[in-house]
C-alpha positions in Angstrom: 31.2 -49.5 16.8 28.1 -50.3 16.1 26.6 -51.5 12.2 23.3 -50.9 11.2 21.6 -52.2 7.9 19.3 -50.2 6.2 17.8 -52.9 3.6 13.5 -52.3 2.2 13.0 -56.0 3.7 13.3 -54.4 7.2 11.0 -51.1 7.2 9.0 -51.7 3.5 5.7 -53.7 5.5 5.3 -51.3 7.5 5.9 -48.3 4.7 2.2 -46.7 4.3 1.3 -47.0 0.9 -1.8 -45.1 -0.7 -5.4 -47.0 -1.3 -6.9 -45.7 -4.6 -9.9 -44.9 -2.4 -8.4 -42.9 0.0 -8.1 -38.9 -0.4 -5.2 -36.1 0.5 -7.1 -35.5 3.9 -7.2 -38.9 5.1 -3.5 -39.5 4.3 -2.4 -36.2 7.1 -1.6 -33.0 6.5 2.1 -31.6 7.1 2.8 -27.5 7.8 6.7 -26.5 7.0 8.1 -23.3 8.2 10.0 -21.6 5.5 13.0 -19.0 6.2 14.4 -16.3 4.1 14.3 -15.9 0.2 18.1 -16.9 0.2 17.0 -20.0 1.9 13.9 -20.9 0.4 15.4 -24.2 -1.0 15.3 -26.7 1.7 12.4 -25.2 2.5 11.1 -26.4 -1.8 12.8 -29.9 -1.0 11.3 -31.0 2.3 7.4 -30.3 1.2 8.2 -32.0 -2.1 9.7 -35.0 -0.3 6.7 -35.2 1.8 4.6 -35.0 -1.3 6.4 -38.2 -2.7 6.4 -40.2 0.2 2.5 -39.9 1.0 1.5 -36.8 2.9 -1.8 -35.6 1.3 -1.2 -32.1 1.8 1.3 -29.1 2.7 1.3 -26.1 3.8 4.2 -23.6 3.4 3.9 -20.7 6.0 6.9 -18.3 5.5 7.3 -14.4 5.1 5.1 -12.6 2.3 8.6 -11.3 0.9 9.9 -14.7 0.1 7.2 -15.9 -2.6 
């Protein structure tokens, strides 16, 4: 069995943090594909996540019924 360790020392210098100068275009642009209205949750989550961790932008494409 194999052990992995998942520490910020490993992966944080090469983590893309934002540059006051830059703008949502130039830090990339993410479209997520909704489901159902029953579903619509993990659908909330993941563009927020994205949000958080540096994507400039998202789209949400998902039926008209839904929103």
């Amino acid at each position: 069995m194999k052990k992995y360790v998942n520490l910020p020392k490993y992966w944080l210098k090469s983590f893309p943090f934002k540059v006051n100068s830059s703008h949502k275009y130039s830090r990339g642009q993410l479209i997520v594909v909704g489901g159902e209205k029953e579903m619509i949750g993990a659908t909330i989550l993941s563009s927020e996540a994205a949000l958080r961790t540096g994507v400039g932008s998202v789209k949400i494409i998902c039926n008209k019924k839904t929103f």
